[in-house]
PDB file of N, CA, C and O in Angstrom:
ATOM      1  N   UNK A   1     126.790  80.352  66.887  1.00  0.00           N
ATOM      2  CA  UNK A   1     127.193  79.441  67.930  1.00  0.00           C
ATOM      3  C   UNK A   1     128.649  79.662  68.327  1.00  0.00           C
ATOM      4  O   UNK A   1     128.980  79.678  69.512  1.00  0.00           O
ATOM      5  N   UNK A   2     129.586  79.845  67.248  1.00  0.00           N
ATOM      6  CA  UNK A   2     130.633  80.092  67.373  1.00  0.00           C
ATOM      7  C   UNK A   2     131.042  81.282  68.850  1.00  0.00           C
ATOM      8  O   UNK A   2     131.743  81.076  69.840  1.00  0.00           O
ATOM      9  N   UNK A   3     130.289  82.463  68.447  1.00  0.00           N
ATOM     10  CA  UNK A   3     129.964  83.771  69.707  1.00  0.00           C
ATOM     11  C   UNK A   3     129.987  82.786  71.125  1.00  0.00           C
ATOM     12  O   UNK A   3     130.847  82.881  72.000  1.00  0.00           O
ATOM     13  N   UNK A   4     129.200  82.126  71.132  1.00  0.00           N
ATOM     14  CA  UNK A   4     128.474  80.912  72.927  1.00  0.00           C
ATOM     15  C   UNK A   4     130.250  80.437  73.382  1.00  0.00           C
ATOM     16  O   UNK A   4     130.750  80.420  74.507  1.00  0.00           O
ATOM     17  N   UNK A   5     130.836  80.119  72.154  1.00  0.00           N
ATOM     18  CA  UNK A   5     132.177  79.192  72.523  1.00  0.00           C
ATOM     19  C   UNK A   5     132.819  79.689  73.845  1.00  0.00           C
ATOM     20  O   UNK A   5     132.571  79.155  74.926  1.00  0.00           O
ATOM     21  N   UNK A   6     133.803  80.927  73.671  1.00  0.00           N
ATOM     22  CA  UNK A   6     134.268  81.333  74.575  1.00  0.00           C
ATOM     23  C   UNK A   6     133.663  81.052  75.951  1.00  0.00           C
ATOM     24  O   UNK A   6     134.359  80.692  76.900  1.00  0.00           O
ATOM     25  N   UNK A   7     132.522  81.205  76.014  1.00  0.00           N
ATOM     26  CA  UNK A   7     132.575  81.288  77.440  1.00  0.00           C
ATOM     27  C   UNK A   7     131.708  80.165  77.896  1.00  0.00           C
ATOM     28  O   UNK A   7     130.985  80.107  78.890  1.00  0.00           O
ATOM     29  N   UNK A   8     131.977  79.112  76.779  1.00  0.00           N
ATOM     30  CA  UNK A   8     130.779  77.747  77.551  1.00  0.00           C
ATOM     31  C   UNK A   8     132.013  77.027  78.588  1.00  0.00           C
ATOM     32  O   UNK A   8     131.587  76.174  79.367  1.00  0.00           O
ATOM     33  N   UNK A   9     133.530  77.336  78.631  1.00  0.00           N
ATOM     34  CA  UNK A   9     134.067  76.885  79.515  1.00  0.00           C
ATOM     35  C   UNK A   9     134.589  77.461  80.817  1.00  0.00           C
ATOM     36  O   UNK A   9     134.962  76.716  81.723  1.00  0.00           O
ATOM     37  N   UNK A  10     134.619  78.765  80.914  1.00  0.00           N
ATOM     38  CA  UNK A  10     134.137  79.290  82.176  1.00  0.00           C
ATOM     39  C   UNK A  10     132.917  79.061  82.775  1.00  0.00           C
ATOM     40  O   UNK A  10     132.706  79.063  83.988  1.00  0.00           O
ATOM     41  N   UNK A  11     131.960  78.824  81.718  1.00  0.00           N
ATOM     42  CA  UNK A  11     130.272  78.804  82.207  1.00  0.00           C
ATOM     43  C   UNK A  11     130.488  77.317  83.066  1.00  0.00           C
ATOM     44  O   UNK A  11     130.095  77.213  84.228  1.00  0.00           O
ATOM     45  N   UNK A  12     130.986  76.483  82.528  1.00  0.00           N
ATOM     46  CA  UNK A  12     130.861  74.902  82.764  1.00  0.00           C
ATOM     47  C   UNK A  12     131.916  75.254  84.410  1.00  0.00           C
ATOM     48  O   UNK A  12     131.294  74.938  85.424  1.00  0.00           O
ATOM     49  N   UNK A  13     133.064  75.723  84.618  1.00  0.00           N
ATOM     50  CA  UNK A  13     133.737  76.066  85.645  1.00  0.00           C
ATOM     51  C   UNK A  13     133.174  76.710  86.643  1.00  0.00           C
ATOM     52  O   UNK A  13     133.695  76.622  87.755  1.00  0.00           O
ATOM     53  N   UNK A  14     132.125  77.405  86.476  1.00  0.00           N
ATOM     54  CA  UNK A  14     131.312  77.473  87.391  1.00  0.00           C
ATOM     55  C   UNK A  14     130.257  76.580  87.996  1.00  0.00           C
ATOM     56  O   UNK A  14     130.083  76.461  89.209  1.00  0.00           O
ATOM     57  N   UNK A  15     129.566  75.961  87.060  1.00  0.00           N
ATOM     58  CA  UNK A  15     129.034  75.072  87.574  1.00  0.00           C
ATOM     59  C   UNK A  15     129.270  74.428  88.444  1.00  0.00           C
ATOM     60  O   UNK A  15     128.763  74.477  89.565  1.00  0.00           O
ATOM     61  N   UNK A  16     130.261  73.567  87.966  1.00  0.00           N
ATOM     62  CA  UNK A  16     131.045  73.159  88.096  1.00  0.00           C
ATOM     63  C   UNK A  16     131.536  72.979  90.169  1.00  0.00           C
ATOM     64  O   UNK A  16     131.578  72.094  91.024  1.00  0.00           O
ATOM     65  N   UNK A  17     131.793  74.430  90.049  1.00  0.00           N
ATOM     66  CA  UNK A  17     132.308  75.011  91.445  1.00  0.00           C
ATOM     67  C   UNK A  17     131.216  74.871  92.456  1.00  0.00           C
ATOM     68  O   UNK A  17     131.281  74.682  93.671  1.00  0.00           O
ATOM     69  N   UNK A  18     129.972  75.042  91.471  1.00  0.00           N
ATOM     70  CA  UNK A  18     128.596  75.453  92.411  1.00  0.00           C
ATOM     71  C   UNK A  18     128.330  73.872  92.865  1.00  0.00           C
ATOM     72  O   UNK A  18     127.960  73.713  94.028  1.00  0.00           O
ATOM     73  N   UNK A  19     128.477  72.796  92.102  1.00  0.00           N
ATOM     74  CA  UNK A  19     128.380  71.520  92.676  1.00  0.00           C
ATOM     75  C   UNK A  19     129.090  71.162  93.866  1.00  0.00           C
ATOM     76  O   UNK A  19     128.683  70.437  94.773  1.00  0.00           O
ATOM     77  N   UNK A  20     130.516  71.913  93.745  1.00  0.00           N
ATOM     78  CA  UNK A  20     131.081  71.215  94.656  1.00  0.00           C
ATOM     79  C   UNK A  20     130.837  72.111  96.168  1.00  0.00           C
ATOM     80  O   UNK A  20     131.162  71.543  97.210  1.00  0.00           O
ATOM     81  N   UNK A  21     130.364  73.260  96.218  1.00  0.00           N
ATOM     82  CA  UNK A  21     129.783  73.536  97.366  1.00  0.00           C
ATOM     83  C   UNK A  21     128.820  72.819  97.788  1.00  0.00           C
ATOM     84  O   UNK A  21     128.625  72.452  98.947  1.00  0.00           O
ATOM     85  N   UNK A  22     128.133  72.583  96.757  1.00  0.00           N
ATOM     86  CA  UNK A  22     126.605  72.146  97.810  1.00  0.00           C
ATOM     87  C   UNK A  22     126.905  70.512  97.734  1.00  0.00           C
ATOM     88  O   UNK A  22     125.960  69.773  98.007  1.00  0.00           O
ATOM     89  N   UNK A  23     128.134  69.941  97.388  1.00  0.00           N
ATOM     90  CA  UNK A  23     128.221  68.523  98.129  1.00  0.00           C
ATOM     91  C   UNK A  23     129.058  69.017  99.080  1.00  0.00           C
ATOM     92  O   UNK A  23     129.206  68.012  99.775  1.00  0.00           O
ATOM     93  N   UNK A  24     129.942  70.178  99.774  1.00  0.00           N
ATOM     94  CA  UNK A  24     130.411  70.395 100.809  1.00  0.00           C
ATOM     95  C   UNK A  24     129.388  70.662 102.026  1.00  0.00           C
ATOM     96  O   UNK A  24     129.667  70.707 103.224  1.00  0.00           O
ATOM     97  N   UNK A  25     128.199  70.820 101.445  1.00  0.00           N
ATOM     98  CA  UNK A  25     127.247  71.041 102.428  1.00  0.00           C
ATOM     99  C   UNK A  25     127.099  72.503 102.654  1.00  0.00           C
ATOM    100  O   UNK A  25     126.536  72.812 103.703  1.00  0.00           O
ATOM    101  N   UNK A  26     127.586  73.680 101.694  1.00  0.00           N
ATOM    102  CA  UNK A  26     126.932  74.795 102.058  1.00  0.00           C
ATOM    103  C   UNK A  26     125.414  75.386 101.337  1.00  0.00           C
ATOM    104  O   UNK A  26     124.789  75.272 100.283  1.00  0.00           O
ATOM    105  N   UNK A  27     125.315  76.020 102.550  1.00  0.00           N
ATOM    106  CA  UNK A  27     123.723  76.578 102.306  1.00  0.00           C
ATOM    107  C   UNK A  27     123.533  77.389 100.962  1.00  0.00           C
ATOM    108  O   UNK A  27     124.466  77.943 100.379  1.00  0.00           O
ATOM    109  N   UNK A  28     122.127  77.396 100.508  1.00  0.00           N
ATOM    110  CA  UNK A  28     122.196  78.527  99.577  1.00  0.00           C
ATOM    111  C   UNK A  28     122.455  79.738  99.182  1.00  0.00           C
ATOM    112  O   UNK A  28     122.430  80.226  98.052  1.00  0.00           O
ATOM    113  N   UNK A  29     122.843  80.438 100.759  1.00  0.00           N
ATOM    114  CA  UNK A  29     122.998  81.413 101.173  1.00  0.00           C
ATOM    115  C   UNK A  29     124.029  81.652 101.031  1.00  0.00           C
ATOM    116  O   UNK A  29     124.385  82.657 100.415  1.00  0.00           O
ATOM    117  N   UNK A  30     125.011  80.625 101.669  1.00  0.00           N
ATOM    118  CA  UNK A  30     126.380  81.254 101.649  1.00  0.00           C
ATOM    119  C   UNK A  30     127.069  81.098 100.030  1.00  0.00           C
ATOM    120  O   UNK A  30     127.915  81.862  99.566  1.00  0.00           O
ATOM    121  N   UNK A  31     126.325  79.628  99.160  1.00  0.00           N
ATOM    122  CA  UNK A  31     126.845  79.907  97.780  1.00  0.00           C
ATOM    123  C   UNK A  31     126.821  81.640  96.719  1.00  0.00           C
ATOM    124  O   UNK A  31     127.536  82.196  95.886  1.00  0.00           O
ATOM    125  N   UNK A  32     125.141  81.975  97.658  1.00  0.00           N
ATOM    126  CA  UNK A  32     124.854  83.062  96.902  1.00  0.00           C
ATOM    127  C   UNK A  32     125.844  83.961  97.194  1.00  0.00           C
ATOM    128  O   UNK A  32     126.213  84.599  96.208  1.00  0.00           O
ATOM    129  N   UNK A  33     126.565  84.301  98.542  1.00  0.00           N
ATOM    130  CA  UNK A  33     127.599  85.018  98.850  1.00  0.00           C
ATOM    131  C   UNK A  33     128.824  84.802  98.079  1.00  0.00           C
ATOM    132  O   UNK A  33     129.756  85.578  97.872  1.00  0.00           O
ATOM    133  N   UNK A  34     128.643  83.601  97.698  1.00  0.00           N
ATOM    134  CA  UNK A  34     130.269  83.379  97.223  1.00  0.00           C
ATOM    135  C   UNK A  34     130.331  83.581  95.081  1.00  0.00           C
ATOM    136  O   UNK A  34     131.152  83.690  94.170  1.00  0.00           O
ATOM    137  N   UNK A  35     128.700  83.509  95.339  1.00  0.00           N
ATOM    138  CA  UNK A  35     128.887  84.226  94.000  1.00  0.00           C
ATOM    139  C   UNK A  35     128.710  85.670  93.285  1.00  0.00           C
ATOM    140  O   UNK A  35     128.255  85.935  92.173  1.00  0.00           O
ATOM    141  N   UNK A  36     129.243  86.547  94.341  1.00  0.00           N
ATOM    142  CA  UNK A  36     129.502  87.518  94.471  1.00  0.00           C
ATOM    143  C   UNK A  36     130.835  88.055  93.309  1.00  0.00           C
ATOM    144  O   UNK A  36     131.105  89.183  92.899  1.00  0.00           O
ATOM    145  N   UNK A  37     131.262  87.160  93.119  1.00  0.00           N
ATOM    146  CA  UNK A  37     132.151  86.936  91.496  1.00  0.00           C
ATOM    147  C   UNK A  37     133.682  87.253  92.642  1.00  0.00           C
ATOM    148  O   UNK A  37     134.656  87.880  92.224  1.00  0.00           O
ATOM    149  N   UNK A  38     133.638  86.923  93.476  1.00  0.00           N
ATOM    150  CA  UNK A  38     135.184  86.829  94.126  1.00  0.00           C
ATOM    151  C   UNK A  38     136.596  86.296  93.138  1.00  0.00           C
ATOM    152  O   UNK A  38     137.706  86.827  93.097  1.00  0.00           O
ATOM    153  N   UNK A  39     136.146  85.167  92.449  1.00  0.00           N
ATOM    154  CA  UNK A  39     137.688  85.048  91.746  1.00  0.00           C
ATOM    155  C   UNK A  39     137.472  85.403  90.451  1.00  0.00           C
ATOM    156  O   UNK A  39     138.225  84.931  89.599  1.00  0.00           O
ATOM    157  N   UNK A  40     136.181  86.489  89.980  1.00  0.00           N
ATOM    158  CA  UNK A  40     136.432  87.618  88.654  1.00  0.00           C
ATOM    159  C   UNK A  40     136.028  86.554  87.490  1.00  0.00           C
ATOM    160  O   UNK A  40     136.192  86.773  86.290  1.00  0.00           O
ATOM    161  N   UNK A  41     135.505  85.433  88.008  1.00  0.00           N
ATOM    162  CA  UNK A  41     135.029  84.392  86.563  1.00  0.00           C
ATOM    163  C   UNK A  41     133.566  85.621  85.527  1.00  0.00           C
ATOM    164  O   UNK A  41     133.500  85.787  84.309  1.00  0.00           O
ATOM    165  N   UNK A  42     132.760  86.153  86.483  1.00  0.00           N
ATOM    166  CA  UNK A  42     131.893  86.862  85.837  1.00  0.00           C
ATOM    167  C   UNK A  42     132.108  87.861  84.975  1.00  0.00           C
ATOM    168  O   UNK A  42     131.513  87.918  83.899  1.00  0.00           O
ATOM    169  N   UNK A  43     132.793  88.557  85.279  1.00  0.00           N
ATOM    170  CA  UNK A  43     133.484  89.847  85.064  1.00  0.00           C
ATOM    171  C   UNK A  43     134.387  88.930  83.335  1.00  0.00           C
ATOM    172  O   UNK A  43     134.205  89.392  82.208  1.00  0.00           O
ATOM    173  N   UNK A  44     135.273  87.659  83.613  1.00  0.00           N
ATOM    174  CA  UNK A  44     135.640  87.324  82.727  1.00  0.00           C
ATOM    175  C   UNK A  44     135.174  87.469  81.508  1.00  0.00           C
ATOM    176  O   UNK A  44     135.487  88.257  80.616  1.00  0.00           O
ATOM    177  N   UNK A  45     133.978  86.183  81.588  1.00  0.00           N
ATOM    178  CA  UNK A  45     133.032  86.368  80.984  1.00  0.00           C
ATOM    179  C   UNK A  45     131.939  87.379  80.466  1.00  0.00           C
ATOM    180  O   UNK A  45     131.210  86.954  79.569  1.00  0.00           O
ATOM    181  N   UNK A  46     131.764  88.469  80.850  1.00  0.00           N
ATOM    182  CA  UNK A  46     130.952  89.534  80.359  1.00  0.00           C
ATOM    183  C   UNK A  46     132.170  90.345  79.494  1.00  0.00           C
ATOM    184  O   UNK A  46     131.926  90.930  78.439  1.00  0.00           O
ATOM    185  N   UNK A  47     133.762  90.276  80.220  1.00  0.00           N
ATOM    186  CA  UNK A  47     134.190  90.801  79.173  1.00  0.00           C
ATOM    187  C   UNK A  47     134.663  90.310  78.072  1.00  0.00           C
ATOM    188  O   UNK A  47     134.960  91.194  77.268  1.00  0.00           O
ATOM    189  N   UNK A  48     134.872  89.141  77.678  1.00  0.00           N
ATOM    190  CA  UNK A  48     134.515  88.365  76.138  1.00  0.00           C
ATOM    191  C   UNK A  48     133.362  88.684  75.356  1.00  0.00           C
ATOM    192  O   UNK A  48     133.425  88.952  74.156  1.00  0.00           O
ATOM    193  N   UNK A  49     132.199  88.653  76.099  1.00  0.00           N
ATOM    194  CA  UNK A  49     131.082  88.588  75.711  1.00  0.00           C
ATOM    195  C   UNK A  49     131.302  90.520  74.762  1.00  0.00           C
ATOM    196  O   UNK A  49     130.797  90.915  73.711  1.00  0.00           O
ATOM    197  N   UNK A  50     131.922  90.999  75.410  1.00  0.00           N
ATOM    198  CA  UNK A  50     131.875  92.663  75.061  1.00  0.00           C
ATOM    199  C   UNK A  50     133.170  92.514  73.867  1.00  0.00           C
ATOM    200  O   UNK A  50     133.158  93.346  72.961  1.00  0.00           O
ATOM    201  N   UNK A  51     134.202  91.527  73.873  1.00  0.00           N
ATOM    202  CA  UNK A  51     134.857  92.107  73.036  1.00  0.00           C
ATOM    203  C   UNK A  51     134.776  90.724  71.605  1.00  0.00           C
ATOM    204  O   UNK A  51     135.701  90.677  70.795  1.00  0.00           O
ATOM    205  N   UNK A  52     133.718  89.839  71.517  1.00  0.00           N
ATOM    206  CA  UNK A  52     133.180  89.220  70.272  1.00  0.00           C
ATOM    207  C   UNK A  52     132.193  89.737  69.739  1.00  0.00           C
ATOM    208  O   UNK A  52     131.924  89.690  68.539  1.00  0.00           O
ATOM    209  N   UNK A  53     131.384  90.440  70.859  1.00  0.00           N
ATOM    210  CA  UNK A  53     130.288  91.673  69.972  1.00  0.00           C
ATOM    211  C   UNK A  53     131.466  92.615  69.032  1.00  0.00           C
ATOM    212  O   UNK A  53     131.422  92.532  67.805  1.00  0.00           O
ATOM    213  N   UNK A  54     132.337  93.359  69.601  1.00  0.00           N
ATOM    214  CA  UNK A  54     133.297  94.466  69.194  1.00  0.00           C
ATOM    215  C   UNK A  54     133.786  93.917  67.838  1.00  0.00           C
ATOM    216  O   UNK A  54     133.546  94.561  66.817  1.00  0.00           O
ATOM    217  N   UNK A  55     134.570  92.567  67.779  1.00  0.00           N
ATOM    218  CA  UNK A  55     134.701  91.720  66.692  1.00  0.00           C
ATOM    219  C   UNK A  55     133.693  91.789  65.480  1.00  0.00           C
ATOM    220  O   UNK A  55     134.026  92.140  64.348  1.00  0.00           O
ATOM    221  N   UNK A  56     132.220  91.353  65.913  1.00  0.00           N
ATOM    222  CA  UNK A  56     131.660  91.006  65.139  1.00  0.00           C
ATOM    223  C   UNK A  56     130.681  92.510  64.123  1.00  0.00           C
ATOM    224  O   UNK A  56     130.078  92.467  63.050  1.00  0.00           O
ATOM    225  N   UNK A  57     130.921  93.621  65.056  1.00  0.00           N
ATOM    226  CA  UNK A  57     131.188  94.876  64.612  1.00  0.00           C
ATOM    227  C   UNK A  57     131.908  95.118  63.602  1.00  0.00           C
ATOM    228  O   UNK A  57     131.392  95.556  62.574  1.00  0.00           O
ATOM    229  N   UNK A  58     133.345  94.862  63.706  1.00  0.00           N
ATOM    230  CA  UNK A  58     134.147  95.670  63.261  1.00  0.00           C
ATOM    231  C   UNK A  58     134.051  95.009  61.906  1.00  0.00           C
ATOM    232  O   UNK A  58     134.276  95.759  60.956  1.00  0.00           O
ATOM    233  N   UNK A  59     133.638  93.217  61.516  1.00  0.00           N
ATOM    234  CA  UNK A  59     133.895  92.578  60.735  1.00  0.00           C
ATOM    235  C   UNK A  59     132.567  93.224  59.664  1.00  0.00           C
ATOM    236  O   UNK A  59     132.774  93.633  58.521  1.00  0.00           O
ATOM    237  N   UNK A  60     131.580  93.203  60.156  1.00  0.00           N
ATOM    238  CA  UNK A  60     130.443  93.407  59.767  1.00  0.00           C
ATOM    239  C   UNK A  60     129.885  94.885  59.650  1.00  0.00           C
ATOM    240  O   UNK A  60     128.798  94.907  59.073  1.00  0.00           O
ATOM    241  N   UNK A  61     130.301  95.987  60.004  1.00  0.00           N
ATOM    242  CA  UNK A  61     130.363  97.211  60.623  1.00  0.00           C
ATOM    243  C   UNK A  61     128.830  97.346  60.929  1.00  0.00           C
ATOM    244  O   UNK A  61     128.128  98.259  60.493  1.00  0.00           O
ATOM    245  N   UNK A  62     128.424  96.379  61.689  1.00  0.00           N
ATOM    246  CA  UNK A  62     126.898  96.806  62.091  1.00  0.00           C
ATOM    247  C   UNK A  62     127.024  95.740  63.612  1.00  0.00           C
ATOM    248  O   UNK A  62     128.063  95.214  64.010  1.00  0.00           O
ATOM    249  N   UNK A  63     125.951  95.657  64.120  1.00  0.00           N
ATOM    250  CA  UNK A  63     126.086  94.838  65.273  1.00  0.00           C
ATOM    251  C   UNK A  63     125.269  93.523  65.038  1.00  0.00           C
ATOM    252  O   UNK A  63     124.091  93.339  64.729  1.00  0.00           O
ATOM    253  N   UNK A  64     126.522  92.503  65.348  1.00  0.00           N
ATOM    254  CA  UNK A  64     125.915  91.513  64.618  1.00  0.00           C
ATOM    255  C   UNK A  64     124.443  90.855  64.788  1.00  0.00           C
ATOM    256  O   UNK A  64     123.936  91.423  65.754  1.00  0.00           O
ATOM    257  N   UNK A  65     123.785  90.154  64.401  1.00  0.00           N
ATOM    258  CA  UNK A  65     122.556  89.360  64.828  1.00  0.00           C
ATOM    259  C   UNK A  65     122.506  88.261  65.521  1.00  0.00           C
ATOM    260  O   UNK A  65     121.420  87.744  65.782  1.00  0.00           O
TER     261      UNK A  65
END
């Protein structure tokens, strides 16, 4: 569970973001455009995700479970 941490608060910041479009009234369409990862939250997140695997490697020298 510990691994999930990092990125349950970017995860929640997105949400987050996605609410407040669609009470601005945009379409699904244009959210889907805008989650095109423009301000790099995805990218954030996948690269944590790559360097607590790397962690849990190096600790364990296998890949963790």
């Amino acid at each position: 569970m510990t691994a999930i941490a990092p990125i349950v608060g970017p995860a929640l910041e997105l949400v987050s973001q996605i609410l407040k479009w669609v009470d601005q009234g945009l379409s699904t369409e244009e959210i889907q455009a805008r989650l095109a990862d423009p301000s790099g939250v995805g990218k954030d997140m996948i690269e944590r995700i790559l360097e607590r695997r790397q962690i849990g490697r190096d600790l364990l020298g296998r890949d963790p479970r």
